[in-house]
N, C-alpha and C positions, 0 to 999 in steps of 0.2 A: 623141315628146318633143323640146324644143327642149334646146341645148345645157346653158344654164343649168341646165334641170332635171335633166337627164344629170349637170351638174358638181356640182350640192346633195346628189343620190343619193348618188354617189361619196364627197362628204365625208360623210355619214353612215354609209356603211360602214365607211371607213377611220375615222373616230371611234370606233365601237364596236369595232372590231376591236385597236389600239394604244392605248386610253385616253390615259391620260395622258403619252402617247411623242405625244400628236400634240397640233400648238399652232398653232390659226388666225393670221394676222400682219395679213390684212389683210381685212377684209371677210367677201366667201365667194372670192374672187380669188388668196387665197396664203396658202399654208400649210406648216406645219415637222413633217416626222416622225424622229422618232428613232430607227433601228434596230438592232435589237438581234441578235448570231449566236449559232443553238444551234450551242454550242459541241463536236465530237465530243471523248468522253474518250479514252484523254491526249491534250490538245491541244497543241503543242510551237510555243512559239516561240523562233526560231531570228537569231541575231545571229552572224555570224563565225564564231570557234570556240564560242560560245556557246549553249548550249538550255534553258529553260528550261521546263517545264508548268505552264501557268496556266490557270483555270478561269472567266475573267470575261476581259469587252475592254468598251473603252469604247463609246458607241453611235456607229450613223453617219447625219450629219445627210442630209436628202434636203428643199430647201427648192422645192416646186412653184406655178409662177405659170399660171392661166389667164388665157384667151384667148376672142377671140368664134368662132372656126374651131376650137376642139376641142368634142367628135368630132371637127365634123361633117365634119373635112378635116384635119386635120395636130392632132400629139400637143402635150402642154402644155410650157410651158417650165421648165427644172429647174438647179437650183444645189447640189453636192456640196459635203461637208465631212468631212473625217476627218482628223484630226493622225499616226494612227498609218501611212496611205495614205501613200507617196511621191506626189509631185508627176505623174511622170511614170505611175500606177499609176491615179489620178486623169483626167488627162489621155486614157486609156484604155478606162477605163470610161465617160468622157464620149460619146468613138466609142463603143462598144458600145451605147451607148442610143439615138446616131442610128440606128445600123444596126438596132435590132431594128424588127422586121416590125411596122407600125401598121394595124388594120384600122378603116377609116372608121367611125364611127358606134358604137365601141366603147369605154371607157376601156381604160386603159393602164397606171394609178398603181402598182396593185398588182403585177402582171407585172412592172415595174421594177424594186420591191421584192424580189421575189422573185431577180431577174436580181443585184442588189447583195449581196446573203446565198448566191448563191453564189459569190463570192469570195472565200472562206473556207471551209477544208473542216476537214480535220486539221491544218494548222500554217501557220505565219503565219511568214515567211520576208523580215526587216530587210534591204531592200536597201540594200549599198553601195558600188555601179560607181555610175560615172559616166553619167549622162545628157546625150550631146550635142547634143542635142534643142534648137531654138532658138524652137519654137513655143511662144506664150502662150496656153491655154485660159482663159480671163474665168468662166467659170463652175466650174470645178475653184477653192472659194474656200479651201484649205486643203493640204495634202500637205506631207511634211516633206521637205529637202534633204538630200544624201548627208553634207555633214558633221553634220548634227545628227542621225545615226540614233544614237548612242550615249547621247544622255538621250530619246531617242525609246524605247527599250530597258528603261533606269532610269525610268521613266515609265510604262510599262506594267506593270513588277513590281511600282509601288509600289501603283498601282489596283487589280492582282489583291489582292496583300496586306490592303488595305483593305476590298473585299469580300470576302473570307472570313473577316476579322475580325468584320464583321457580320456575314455566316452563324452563321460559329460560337457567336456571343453569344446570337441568337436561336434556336438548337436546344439539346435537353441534350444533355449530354456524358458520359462513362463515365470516372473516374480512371484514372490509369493505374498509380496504387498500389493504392486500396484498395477498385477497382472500383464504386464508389457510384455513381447519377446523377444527379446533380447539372444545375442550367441554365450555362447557359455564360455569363453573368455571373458567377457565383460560381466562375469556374476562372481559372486563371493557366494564359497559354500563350507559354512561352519562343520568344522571336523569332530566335534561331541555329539552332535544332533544328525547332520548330515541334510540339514533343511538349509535353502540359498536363497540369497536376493541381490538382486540390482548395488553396483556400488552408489547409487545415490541415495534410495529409499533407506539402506542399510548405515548409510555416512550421516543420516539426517536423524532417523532412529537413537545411534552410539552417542553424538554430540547432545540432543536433547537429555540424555539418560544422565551423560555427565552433568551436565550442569543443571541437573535434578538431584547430585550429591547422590548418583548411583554407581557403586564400583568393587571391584573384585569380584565376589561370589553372586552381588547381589543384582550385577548386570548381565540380563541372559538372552534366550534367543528371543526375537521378538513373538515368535507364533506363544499365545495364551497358554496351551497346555505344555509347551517344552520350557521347564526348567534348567536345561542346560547351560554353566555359564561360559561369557567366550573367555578365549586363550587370551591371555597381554598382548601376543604376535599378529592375534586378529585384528586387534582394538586397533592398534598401529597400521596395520595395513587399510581397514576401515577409515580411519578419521583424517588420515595422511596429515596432518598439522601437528607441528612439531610441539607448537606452544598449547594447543590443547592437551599434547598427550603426555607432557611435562605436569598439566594440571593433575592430570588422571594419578598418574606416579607419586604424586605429593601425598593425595589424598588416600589412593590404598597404602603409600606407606604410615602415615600418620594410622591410618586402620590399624598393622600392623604392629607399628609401635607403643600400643596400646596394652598389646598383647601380651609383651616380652619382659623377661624377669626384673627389670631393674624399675618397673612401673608396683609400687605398692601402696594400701590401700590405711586410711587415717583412720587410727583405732574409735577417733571419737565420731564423726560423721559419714567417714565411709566414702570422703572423695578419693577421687587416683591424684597418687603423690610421685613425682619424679626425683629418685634418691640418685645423689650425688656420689665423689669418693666411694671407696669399698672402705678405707682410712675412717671415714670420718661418718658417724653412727647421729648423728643428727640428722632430724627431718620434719620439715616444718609445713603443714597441712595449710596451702594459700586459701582456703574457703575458710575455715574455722582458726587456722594461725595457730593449731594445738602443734607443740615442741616437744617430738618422741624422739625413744631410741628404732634404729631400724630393725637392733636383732631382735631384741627383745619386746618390742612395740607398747614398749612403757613410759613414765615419763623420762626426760631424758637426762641422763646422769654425767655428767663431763668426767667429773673429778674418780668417780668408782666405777671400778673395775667392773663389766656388762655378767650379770651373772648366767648370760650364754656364753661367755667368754670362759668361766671356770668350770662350768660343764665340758668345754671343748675339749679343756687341758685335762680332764680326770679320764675321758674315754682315748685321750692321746698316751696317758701314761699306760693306762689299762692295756693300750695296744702294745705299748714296747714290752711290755712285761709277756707280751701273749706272743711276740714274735721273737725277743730271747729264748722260751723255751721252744719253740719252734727248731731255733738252729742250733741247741743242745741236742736237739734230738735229730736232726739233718746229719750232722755230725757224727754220731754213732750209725747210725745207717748208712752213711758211706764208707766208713770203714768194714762196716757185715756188706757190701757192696764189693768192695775191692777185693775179698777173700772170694766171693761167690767166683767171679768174674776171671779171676786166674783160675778155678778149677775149668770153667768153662772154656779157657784156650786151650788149655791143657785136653781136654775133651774132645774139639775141634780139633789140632793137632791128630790126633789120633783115627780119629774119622777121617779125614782129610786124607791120611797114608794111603788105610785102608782101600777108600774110593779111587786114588790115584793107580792102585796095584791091581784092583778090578779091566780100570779101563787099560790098562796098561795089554793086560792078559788079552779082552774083548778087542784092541788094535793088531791083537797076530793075529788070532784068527778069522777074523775078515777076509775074504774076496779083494785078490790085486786088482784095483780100478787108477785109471787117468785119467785127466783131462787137459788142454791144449789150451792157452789163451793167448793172444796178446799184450805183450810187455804193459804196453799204452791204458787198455782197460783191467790189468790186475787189481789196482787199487778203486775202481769202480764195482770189480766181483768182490772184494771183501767187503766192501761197504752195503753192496749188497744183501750177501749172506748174512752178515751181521744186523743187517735191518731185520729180513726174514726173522732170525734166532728172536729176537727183541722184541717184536711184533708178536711171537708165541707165547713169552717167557712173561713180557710185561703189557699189564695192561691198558688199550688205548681205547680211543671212541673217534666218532667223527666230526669234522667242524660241521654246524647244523647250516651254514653260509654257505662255504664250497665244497665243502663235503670231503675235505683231504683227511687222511689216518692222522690224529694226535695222538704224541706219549705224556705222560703226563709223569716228572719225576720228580717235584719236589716245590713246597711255596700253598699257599693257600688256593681257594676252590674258583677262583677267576680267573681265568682262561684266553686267552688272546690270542687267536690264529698267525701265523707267521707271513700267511700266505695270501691273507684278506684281511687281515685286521680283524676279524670281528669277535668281538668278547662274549664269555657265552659262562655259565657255571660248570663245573666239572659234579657228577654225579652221582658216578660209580664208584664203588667200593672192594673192586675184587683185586688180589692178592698179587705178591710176586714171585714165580717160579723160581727155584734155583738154578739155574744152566747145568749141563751137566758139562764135568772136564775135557769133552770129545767134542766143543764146539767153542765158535770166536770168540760166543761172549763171553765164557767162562774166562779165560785170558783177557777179552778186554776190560773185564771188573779188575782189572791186577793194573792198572793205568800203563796199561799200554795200548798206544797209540796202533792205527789201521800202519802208518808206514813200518814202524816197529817189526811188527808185524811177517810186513811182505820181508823185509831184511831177513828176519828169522827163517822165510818156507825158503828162500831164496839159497842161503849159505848152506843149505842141508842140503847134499849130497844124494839121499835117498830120498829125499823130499818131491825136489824142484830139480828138474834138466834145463837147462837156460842153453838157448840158442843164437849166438850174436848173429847170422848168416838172416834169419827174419823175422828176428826179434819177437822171441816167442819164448812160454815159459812152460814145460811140464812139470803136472801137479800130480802126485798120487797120494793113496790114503794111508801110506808106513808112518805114520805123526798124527797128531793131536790136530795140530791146525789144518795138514792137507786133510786128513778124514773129514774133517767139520763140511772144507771145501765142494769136494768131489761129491758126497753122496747128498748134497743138497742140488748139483746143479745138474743141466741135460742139453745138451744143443740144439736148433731148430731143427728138423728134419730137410726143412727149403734149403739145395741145394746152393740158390743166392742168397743164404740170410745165414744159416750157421749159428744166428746168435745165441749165447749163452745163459738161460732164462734160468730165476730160482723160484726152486718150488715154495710155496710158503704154506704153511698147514699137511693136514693129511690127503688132500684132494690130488689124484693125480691126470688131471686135467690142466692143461696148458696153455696158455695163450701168450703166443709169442708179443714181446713187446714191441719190436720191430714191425712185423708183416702181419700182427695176428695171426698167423698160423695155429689150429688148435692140437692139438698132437698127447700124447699118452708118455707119462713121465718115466712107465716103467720101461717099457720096449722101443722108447722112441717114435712111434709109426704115426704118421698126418690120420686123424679121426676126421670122419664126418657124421655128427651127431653123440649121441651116447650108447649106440647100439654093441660098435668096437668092447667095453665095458661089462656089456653084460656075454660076449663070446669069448672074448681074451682075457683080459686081464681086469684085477680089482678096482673100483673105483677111489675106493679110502684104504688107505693103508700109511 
């Protein structure tokens, strides 16, 4: 059998065997399986001091591309994905797949699968050390980072939660009062406790409670040992009566009103007294009819002046005294500020020459290099490149939702993804590079724009050759801006694809955006595996 027929086989078994877990991408050449782990019961996932047992995990992607050499000579090429996998967990399993044992003329797909499912046995264990690992796996396209293991965590509870809520709707269920069995759409199943009953037993239960003067904290699940109390959104779905649950609202708020500052207590018997005005410092105790003042909770003085009122006024003046010399002395320090401050441009200036006349020097002698692009996508490679530079230079993390790169430049520690909405805390603390002058962002810190930009490589002569005949523009690295260009980018090798891919990090492993193709950044050549790396050329550099 020639390869292809070997590679059609294989996707017809692995079709029938995953159904609908498996999704062709492209052709018969590339394909997405979903995997799924039997889960041993109890299965314990574990975060810090935290454990929880859940009975569902989300699937784990395994996206497989062939080749004209598998069989009949080396295994297919493959792209992982899991949000709940750390990074470096990922990275990991990557090695493991090189290392397993490939026998020529065999497939592989399934045995991989199999190799991935067991990584997972009884419990699932949120790492949160630090990884100082500086290697970038290109095909590891997902793993979460040590600061976001904690909605990695809340994230995985919420998915178990959610399937079991559809389990349980789609089986019947046994009350737990009055033992009937009923489908599990017809049950109500409390979300603090996790114990359900019947909507009648549970509607007859809430309505007795209330009108036993039971509510807020103090109405919980029916079973004797669970203390848990319900949610206000249960009560309401529970009792479905508008005008019962108007009564309920009355009376947890009166609870609550009880509570809250403007409720103070008579100096003489100790009942709760409801004060009036902030204005007006009378207050008159309706059980005993004793007539205080509020602030001072003495008797109550109309005519003089409340002698917390001239305590206010002596720690008011005390203040202004304490914050005039405050800005006597603000005041001298910005002037020893302003003198600092000019030496320091002055300083900067000077370094700034310096560094500009280094790279000036480091731009001759370089290697004449070009690259070719299209007019059309010029402004899509600079925005590129300049993501790449940015992505190194500043620091980002991942949305813990969809798992997209965020930059984070400026505003408090709450975080809202663009791209899913979901809000999250920002966590990390690590620093900002300088760019250096031989790249875009260094220029783009100077407010200028990507179009800016292109005008500038464009008008330069030795820069950029522009071709109106099809509409094409050469780049080379005699400038500041084409250098940045050029030695960040590489073309597909795929004769039909050509595309212009940037490198990001030190990894020189590639994966075409377009085709996936994975290919080698320095010599250009299509890789199969990581073997090419250790005969040719460096992996990091």
């Amino acid at each position: 059998m020639t390869n292809q027929e070997k590679q059609a086989d294989e996707i017809l078994a692995l079709q029938s065997i995953f159904d609908t877990k498996f999704r062709l991408l492209h052709d018969y050449t590339q394909y997405e399986i979903s995997i799924d782990f039997d889960l041993v019961q109890p299965f314990h996932l574990r975060y810090n001091d935290k454990t929880s047992i859940i009975h569902h995990l989300p699937s784990f992607s395994l996206v497989i591309h062939y080749h004209n050499e598998y069989p009949s000579d080396s295994p297919p090429s493959f792209l992982l994905s899991c949000f709940y996998f750390s990074k470096s967990s990922l990275q990991r399993l990557c090695q493991q797949l090189d290392d397993c044992s490939f026998v020529k003329d065999e497939v592989c797909v399934f045995d991989w699968i199999e190799l991935i499912r067991q990584q997972i046995t009884n419990e699932l264990i949120l790492d949160t050390t630090n990884n100082d690992e500086q290697n970038h796996e290109p095909r590891a396209l997902n793993g979460y980072l040590t600061e976001n293991t904690d909605e990695i965590y809340q994230s995985l509870i919420s998915y178990n939660n959610e399937q079991e809520d559809k389990q349980f709707q789609n089986h019947l269920q046994t009350c737990l009062i009055c033992a009937n069995i009923i489908s599990g759409t017809d049950c109500i199943r409390l979300y603090p406790c996790g114990h359900f009953y019947c909507q009648t037993c549970l509607n007859n239960y809430v309505r007795m409670a209330i009108k036993n003067g039971r509510f807020g904290e103090r109405l919980v699940c029916p079973q004797i040992e669970c203390q848990k109390a319900l949610l206000p959104n249960e009560i309401k779905q529970i009792i479905r009566d508008d005008q019962l649950y108007e009564r309920y609202e009355r009376i947890t708020l009166q609870h609550a009103l009880e509570s809250m500052n403007d409720i103070i207590w008579c100096p003489r018997c100790h009942s709760a007294v409801l004060t009036g005005n902030d204005d007006d410092r009378l207050a008159i105790c309706e059980q005993c009819r004793f007539t205080f003042c509020k602030k001072c909770k003495e008797v109550f003085h109309s005519e003089d002046k409340c002698p917390r009122d001239y305590l206010i006024k002596h720690l008011r003046l005390q203040k202004e005294k304490q914050l005039e010399t405050i800005r006597k002395q603000e005041k001298k320090d910005r002037k020893k500020s302003a003198k600092q401050e000019d030496k320091a441009e002055e300083e900067f200036a000077r370094i700034e020459k310096e560094q500009k006349a280094a790279a000036e020097k480091e731009l001759a002698e370089q290697h004449y290099r070009e690259v070719t692009i299209d007019l059309s996508e010029e402004n899509a490679l600079l925005e590129a490149v300049l993501n790449a530079e940015r992505m190194e230079a500043i620091n980002s993390q991942l949305c813990p939702n969809c798992h997209v790169r965020i930059e984070k430049n400026g505003g408090c520690l709450h975080m809202r993804c663009s791209r899913c909405g979901h809000g999250f805390c920002w966590t990390t603390a690590e620093g900002y590079n300088s760019p250096k002058m031989t790249s875009l962002l260094y220029h783009s810190s100077m407010d200028q724009s990507v179009e800016s930009m292109k005008e500038e490589i464009n008008k330069k002569i030795d820069t950029a050759k522009i071709s109106a005949e099809d509409e094409t523009v050469v780049i080379n690295n005699r400038s500041f801006l084409g250098s940045a260009i050029v030695k960040r980018v590489k073309a597909c090798p795929d004769i039909a694809c050509q595309k212009l891919n940037v490198k990001i990090g030190d990894d020189n492993l590639i994966v075409c955006e377009d085709c996936l193709e994975q290919y080698c950044f320095l010599c250009g050549e299509t890789i199969n595996g990581l073997k090419h790396f250790e005969k040719k050329c460096n992996r990091h550099t």
